[in-house]
VOPA-386819 format. One record per atom (N, C-alpha, C): z, x, y; residue in three letters. Coordinates in nm, 2 decimals, m for minus. Example, Ala and Ser with C-alpha at 12.3 -4.5 7.8 and 13.67 -1.06 7.14 Angstrom:
// residues 2
w, u, v, zadren
0.78, 1.32, m0.57, ALA
0.78, 1.23, m0.45, ALA
0.78, 1.32, m0.33, ALA
0.71, 1.28, m0.22, SER
0.71, 1.37, m0.11, SER
0.79, 1.29, 0.00, SER
END
This chain:
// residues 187
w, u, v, zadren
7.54, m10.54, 10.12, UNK
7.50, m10.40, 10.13, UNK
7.56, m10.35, 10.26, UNK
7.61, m10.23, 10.29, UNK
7.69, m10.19, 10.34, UNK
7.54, m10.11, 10.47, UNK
7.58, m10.11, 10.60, UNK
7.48, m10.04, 10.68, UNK
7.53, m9.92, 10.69, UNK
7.41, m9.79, 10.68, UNK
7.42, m9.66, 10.68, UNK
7.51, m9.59, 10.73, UNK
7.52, m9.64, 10.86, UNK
7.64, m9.59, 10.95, UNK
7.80, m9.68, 10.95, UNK
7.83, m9.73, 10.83, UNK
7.93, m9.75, 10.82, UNK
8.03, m9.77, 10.73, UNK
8.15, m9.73, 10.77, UNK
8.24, m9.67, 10.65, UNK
8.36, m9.77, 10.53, UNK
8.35, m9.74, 10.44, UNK
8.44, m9.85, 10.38, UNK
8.57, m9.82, 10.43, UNK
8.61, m9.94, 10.39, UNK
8.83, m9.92, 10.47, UNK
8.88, m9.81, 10.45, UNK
8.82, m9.74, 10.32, UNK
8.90, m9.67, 10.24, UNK
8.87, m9.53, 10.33, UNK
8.74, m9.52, 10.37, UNK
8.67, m9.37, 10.46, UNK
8.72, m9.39, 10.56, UNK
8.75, m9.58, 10.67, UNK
8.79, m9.56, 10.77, UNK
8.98, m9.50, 10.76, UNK
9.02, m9.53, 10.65, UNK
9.16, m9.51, 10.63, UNK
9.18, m9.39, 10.69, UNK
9.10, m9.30, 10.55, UNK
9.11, m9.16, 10.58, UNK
9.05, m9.08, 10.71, UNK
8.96, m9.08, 10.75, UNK
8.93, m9.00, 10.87, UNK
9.05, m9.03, 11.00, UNK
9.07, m9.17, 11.05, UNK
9.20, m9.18, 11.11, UNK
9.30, m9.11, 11.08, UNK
9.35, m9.14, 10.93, UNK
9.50, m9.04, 10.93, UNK
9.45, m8.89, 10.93, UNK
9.36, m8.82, 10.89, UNK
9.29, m8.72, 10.92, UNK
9.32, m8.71, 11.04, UNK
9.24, m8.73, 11.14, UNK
9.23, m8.72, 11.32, UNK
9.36, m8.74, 11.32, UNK
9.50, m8.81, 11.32, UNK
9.56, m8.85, 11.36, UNK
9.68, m8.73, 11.39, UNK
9.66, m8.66, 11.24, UNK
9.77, m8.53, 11.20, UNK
9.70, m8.40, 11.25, UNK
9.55, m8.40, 11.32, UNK
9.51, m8.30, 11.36, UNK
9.57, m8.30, 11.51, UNK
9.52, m8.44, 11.56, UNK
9.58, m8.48, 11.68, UNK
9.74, m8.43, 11.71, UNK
9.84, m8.45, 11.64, UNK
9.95, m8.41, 11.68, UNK
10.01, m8.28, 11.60, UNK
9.95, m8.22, 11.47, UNK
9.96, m8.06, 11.49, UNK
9.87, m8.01, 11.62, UNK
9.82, m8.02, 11.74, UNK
9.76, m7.96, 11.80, UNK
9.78, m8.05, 11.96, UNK
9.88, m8.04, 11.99, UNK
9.92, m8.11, 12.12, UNK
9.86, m8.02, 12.24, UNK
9.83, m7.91, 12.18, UNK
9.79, m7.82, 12.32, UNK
9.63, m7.87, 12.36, UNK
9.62, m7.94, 12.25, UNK
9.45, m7.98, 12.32, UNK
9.43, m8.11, 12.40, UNK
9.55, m8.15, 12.38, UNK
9.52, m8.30, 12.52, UNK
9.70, m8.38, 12.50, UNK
9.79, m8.27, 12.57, UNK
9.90, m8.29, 12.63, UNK
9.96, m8.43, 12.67, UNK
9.85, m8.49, 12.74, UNK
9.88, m8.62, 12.81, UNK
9.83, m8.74, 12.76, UNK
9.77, m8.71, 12.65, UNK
9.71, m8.81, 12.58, UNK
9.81, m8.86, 12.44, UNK
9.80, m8.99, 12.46, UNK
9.87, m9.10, 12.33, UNK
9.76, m9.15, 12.21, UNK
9.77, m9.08, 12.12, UNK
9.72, m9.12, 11.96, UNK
9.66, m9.30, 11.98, UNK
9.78, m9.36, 12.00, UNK
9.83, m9.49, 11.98, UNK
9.66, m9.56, 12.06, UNK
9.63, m9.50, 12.21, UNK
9.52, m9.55, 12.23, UNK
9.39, m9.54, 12.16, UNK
9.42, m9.39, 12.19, UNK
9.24, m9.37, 12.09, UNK
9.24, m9.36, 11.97, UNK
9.35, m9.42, 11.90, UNK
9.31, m9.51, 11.76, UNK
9.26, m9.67, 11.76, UNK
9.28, m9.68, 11.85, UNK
9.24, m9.86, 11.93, UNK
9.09, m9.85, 11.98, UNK
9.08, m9.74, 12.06, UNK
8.90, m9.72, 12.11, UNK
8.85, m9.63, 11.96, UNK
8.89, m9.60, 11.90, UNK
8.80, m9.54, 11.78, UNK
8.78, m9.67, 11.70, UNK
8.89, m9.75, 11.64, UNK
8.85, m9.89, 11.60, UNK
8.76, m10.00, 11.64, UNK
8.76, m9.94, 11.74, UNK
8.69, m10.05, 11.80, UNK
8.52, m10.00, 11.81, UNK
8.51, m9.92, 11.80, UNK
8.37, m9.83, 11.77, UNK
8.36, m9.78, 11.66, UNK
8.32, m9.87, 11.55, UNK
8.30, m9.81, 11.44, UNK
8.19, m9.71, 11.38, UNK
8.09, m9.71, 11.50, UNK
7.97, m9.60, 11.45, UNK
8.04, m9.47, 11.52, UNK
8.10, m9.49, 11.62, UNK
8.18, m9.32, 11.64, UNK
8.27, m9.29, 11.55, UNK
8.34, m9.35, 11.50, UNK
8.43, m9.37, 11.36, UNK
8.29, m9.29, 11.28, UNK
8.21, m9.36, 11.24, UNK
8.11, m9.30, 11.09, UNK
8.07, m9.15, 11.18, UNK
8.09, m9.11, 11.29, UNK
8.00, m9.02, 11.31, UNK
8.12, m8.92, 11.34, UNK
8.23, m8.97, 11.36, UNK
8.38, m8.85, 11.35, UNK
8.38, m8.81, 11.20, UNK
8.35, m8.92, 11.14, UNK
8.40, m8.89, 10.96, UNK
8.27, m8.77, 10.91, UNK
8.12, m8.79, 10.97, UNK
8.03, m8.72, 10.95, UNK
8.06, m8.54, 10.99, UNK
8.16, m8.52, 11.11, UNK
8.17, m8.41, 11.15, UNK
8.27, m8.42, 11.11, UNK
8.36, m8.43, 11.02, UNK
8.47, m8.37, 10.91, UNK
8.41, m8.32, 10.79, UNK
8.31, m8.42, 10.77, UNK
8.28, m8.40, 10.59, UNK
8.16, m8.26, 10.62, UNK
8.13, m8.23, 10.72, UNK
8.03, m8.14, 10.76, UNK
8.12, m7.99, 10.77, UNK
8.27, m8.02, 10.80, UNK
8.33, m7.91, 10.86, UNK
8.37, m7.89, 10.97, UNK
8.34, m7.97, 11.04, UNK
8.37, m7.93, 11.22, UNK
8.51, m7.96, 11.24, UNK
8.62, m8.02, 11.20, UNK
8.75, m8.04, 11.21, UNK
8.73, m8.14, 11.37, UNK
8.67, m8.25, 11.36, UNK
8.72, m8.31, 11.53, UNK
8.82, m8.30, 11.53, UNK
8.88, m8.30, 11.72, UNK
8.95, m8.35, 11.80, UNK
8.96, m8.37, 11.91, UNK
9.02, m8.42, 11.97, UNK
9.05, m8.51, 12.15, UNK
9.08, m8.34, 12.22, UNK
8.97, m8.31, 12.28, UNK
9.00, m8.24, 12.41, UNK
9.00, m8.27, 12.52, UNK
8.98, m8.42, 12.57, UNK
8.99, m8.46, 12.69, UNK
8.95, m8.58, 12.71, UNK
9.04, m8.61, 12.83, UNK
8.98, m8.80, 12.84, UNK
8.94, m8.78, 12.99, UNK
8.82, m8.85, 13.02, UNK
8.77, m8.89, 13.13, UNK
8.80, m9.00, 13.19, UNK
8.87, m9.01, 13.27, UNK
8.93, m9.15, 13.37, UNK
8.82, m9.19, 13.40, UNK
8.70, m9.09, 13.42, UNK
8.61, m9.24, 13.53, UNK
8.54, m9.31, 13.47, UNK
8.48, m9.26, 13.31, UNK
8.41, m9.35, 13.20, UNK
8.48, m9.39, 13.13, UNK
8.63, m9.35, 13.12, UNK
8.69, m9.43, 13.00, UNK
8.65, m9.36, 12.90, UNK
8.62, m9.24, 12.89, UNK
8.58, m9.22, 12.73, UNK
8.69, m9.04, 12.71, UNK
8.72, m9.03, 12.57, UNK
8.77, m8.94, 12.51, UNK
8.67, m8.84, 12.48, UNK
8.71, m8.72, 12.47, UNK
8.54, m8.63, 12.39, UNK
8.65, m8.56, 12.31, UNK
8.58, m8.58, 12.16, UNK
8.57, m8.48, 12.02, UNK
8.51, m8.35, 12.03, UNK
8.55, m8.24, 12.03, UNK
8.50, m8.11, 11.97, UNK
8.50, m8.09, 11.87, UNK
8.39, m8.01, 11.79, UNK
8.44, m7.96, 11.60, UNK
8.55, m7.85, 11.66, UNK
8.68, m7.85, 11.63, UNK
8.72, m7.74, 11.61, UNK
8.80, m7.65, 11.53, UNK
8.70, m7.66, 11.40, UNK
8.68, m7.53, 11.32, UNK
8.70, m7.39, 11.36, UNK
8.83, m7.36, 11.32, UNK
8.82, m7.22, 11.33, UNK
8.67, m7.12, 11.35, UNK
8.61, m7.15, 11.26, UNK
8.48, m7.04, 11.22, UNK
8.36, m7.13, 11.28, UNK
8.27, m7.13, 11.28, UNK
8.13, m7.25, 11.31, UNK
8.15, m7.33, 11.19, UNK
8.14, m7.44, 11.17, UNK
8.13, m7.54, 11.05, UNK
8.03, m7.51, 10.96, UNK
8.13, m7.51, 10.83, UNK
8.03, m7.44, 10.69, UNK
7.92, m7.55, 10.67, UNK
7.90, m7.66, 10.65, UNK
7.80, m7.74, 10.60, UNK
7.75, m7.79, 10.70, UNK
7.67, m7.67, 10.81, UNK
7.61, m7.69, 10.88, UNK
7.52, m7.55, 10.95, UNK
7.55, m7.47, 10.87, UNK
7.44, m7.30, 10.90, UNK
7.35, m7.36, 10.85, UNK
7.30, m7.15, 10.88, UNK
7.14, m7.17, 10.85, UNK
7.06, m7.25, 10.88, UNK
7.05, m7.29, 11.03, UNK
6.92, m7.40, 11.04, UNK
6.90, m7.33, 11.20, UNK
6.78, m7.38, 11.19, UNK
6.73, m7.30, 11.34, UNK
6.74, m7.38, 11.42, UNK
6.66, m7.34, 11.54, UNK
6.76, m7.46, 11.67, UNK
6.72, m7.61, 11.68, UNK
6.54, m7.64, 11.64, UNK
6.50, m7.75, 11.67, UNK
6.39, m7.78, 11.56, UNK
6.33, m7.91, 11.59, UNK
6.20, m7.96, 11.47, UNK
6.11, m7.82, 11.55, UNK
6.03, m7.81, 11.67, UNK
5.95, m7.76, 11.69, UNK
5.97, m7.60, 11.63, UNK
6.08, m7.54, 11.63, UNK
6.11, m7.45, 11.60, UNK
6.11, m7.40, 11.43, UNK
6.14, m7.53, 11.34, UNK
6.12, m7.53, 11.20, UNK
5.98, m7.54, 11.15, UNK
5.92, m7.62, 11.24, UNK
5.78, m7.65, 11.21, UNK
5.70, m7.50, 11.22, UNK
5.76, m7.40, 11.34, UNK
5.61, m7.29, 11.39, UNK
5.66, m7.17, 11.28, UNK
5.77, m7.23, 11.20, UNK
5.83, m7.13, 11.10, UNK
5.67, m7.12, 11.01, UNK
5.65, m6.99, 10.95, UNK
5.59, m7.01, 10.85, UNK
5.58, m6.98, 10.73, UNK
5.68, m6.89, 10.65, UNK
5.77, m6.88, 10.54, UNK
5.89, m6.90, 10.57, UNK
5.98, m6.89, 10.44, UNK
6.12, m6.86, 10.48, UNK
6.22, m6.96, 10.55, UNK
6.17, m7.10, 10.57, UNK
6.22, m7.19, 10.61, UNK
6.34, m7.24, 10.59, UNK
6.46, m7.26, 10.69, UNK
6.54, m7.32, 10.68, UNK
6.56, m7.44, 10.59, UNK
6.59, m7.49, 10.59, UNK
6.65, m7.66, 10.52, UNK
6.63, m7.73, 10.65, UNK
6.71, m7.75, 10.74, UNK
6.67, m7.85, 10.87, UNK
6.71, m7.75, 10.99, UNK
6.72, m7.82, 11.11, UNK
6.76, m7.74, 11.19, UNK
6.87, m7.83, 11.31, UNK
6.94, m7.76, 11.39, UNK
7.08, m7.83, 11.45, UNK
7.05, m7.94, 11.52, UNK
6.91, m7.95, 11.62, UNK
6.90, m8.12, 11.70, UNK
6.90, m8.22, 11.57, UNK
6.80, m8.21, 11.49, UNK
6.80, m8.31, 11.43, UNK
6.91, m8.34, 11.35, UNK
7.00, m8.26, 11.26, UNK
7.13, m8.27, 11.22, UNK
7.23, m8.35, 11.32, UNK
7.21, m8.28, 11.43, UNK
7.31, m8.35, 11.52, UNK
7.35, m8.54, 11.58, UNK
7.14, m8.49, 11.59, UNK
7.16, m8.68, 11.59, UNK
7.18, m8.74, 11.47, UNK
7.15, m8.71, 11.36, UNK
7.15, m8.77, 11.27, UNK
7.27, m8.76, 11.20, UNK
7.41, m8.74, 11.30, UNK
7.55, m8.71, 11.31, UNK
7.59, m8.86, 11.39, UNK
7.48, m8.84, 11.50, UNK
7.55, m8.86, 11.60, UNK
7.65, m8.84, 11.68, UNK
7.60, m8.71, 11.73, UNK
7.68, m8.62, 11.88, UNK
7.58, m8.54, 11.90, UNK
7.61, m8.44, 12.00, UNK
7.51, m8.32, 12.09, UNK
7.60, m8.26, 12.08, UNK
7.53, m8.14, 12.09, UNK
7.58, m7.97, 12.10, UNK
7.67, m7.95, 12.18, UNK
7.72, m7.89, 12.24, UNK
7.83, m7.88, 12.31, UNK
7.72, m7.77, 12.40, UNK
7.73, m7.78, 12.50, UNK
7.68, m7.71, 12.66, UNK
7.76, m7.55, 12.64, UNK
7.71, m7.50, 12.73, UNK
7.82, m7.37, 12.72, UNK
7.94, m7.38, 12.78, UNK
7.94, m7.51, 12.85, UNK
8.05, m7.51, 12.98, UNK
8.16, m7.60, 12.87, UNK
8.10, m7.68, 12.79, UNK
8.20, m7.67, 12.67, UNK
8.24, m7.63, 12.60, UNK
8.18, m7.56, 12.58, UNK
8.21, m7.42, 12.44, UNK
8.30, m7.31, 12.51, UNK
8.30, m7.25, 12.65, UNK
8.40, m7.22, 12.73, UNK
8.54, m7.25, 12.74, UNK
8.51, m7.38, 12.78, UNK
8.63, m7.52, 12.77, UNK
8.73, m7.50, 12.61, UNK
8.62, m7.52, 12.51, UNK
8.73, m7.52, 12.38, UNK
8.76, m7.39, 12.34, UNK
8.72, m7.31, 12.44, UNK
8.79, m7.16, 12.37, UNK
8.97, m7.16, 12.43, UNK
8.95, m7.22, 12.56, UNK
9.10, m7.21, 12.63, UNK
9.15, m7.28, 12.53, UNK
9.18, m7.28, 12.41, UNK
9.24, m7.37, 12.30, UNK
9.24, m7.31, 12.19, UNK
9.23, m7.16, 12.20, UNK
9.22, m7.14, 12.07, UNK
9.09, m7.02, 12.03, UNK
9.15, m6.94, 11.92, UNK
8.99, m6.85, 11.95, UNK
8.92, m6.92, 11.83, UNK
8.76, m6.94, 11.88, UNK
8.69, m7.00, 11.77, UNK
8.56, m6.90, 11.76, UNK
8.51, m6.89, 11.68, UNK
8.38, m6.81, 11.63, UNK
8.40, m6.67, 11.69, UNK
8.50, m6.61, 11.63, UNK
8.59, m6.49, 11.60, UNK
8.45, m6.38, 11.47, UNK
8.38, m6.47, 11.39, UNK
8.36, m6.43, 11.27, UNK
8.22, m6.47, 11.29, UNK
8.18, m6.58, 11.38, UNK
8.05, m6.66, 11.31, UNK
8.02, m6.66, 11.47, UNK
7.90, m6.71, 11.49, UNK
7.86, m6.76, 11.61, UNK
7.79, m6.92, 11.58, UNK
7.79, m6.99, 11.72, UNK
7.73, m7.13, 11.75, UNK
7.63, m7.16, 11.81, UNK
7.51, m7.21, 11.77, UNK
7.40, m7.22, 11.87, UNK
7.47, m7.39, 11.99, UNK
7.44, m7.33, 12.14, UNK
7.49, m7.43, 12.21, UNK
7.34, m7.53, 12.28, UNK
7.36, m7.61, 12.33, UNK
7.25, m7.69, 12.48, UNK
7.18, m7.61, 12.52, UNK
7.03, m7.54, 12.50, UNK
6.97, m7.47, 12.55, UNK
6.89, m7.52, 12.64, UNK
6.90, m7.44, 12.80, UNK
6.82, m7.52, 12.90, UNK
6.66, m7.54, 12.85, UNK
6.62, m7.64, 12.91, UNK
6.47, m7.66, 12.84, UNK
6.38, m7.54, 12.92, UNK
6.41, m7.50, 13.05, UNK
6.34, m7.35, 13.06, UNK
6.36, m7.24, 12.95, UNK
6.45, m7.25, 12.91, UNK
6.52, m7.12, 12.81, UNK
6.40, m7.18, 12.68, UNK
6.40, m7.29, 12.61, UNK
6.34, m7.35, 12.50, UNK
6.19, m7.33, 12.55, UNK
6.12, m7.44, 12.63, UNK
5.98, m7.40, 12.65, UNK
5.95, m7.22, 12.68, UNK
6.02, m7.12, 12.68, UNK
5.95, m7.00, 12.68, UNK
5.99, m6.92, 12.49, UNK
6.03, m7.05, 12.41, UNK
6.09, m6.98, 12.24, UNK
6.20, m6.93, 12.24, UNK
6.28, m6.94, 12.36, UNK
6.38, m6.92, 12.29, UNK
6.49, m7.00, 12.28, UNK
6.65, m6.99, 12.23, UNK
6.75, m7.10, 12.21, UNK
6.88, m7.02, 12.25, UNK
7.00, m7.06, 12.29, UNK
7.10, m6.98, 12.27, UNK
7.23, m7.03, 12.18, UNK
7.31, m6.94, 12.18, UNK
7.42, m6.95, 12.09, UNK
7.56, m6.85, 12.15, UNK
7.66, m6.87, 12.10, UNK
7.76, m6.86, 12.17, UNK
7.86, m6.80, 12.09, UNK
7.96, m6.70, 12.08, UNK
8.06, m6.65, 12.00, UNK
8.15, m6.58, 12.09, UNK
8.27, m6.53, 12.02, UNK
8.39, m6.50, 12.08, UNK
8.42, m6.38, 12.00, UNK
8.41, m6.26, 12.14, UNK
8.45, m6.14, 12.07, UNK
8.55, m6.06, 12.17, UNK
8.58, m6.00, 12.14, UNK
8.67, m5.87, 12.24, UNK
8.74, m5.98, 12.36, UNK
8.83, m6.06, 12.29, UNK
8.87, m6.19, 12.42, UNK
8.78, m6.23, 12.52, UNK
8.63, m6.22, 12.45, UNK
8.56, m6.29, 12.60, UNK
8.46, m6.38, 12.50, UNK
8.42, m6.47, 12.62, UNK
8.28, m6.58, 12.56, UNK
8.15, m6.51, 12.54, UNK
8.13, m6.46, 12.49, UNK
7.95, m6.43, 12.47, UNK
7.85, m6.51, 12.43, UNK
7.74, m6.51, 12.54, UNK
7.62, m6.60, 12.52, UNK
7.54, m6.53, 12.52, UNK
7.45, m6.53, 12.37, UNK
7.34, m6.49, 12.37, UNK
7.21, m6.57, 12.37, UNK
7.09, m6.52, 12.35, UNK
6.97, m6.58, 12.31, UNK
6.92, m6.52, 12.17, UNK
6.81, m6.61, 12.09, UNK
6.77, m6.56, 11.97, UNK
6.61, m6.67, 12.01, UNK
6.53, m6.63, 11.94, UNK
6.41, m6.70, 11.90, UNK
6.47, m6.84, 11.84, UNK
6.42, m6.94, 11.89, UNK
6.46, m7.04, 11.84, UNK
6.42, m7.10, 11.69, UNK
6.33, m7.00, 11.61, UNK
6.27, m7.04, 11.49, UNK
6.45, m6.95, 11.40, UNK
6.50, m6.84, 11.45, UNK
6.59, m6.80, 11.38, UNK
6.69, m6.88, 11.31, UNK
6.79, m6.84, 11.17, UNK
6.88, m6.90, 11.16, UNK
6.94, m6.74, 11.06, UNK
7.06, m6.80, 11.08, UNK
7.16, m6.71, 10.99, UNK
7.25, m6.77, 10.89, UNK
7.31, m6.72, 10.81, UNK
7.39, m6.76, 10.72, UNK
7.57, m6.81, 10.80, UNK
7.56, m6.74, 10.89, UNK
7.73, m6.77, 10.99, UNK
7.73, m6.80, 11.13, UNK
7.56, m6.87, 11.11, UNK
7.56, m6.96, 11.28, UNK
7.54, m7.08, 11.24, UNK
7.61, m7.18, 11.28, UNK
7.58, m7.38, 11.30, UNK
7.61, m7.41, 11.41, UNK
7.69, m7.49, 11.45, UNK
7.65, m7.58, 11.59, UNK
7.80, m7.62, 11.59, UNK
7.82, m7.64, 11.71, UNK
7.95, m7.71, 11.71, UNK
7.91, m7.82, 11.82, UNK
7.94, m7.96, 11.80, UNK
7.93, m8.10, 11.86, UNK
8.02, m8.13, 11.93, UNK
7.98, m8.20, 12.04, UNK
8.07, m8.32, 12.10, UNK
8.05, m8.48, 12.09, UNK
8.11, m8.54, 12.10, UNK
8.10, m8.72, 12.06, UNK
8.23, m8.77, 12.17, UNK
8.15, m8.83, 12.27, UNK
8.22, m8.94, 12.32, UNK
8.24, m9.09, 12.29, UNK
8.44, m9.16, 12.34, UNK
8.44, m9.23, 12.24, UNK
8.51, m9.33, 12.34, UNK
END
């Protein structure tokens, strides 16, 4: 029996050559970086492997926007044109789905995310992967809300309009039809 978090040859095949052709249609997101390694450190980590394949089959399109020399590790963004389709409509947190009391979401982004395995992307990353490209042109992203910002109800989220980043707030019980989340996963 196969454990939850792991992929048969055939899923690890695919998500590789997947990553692999996004990786080099898109050279402007990590210039200095060789495929050749971080196909070696993704092999070698097969639950970041199930949890890359998790944010494909979700929509998020990963890829390598940067490698950190000092930990050794690579970081994945979703970078979906739009926010990732199979991942709206959910509000920001459990406590936030729970104080709902009609009208309930399906789930909401922390718990999706771990149960991806990755985090939200901060705003200082959601910043970061705009220099790459315009993303949530159409949709917006709920990002890392400081826990001051959360303990007073509320959450934020992030979109790209008139060439600039816009960060807003929303009640954290909210969800819409063209806001999800966009992740990071170090690897």
């Amino acid at each position: 029996m196969r454990n939850k978090r792991e992929l048969s040859q055939e899923e690890r095949d695919e998500i590789l050559k997947t990553l692999k052709v996004r990786f080099e249609k898109n050279m402007n997101r990590h210039k200095d970086l060789e495929w050749t390694k971080i196909q070696i450190k993704l092999k070698a980590n097969p639950e970041k492997l199930w949890s890359l394949y998790k944010m494909e089959q979700t929509g998020g399109e990963p890829d390598v926007i940067r490698f950190n020399e000092k930990t050794n590790e690579y970081f994945f963004y979703d970078c979906s044109i739009e926010t990732p389709k199979n991942r709206r409509s959910l509000c920001y947190d459990r406590d936030a789905l729970e104080a709902r009391k009609e009208h309930k979401p399906k789930n909401n982004v922390i718990d999706v995310a771990t149960s991806i395995g990755i985090e939200l992307l901060t705003e200082q990353q959601y910043r970061e992967l705009q220099n790459f490209g315009n993303f949530d042109t159409k949709t917006s992203s709920w990002i890392k809300t400081p826990s001051e910002i959360r303990e007073l109800g509320g959450a934020l989220f992030a979109d790209f309009r008139y060439n600039t980043v816009f960060v807003y707030h929303n009640g954290a019980q909210s969800y819409y039809a063209s806001r999800a989340f966009r992740g990071c996963l170090k690897v």
